[in-house]
C-alpha positions as CSV (number, residue, x, y, z in Angstrom):
1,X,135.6,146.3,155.2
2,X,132.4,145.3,153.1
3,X,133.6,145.8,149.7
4,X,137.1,144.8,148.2
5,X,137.8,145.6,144.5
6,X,141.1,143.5,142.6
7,X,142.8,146.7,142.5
8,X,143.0,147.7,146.5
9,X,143.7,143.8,147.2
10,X,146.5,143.8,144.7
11,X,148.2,146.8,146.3
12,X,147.6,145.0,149.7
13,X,149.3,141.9,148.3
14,X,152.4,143.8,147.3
15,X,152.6,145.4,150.8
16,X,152.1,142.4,152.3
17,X,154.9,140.5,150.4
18,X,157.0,143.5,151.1
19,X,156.8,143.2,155.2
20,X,157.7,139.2,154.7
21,X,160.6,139.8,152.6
22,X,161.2,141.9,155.8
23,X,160.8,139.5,158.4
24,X,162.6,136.6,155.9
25,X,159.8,134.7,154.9
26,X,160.2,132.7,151.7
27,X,158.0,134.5,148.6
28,X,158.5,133.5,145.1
29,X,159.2,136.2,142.3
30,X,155.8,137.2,141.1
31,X,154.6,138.7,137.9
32,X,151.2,141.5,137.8
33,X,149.4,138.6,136.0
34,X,149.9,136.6,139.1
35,X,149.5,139.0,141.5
36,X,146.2,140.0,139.9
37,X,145.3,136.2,140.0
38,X,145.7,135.8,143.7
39,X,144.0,138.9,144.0
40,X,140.8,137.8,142.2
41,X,141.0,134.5,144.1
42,X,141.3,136.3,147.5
43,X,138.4,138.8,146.7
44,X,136.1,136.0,145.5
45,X,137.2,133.9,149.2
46,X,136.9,137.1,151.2
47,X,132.8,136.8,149.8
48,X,132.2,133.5,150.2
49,X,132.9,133.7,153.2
50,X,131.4,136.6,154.2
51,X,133.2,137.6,157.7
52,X,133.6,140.9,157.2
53,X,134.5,141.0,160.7
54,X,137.7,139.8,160.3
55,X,140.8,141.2,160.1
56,X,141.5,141.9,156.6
57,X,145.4,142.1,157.1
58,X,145.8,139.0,158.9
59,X,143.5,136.9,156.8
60,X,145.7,138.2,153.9
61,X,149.3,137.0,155.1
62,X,147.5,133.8,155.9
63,X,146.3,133.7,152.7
64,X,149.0,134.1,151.1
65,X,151.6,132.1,153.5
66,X,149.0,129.2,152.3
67,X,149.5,130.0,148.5
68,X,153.1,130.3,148.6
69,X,153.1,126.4,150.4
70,X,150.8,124.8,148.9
71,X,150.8,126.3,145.0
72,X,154.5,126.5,145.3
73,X,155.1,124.8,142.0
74,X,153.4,127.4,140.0
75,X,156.2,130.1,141.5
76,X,159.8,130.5,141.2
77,X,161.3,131.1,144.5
78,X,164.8,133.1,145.1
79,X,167.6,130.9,146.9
């Protein structure tokens, strides 16, 4: 996967967060400004890095896992 636009990463980012809901993961209530945010911070990662080789999905949940610890006082979190 060479090229990622905002849009297809945002969709992935709700799909993701849906399957960890699922498997009772702890994800904060987000709003489309935010998920366009970590969208446009993934996309610019995913570049920098430039390992296209790697598995988009996984580096995703990772991702995001990571933002949901570590930026956790910018989200409000459900129980």
């Amino acid at each position: 996967m060479r090229y990622l636009t905002n849009d297809y990463v945002q969709g992935e980012i709700i799909n993701t967060i849906s399957l960890m809901q699922q498997n009772k993961e702890s994800v904060p209530i987000l709003e489309n400004i935010q998920i366009d945010n970590i969208a446009e911070r993934f996309v610019f990662q995913w570049k920098e890095v430039g390992d296209y080789e790697a598995d988009f999905e996984r580096t995703l949940l990772e991702f995001l896992r990571d933002e949901f610890i570590y930026n956790k006082i910018n989200y409000t979190f459900n129980g």
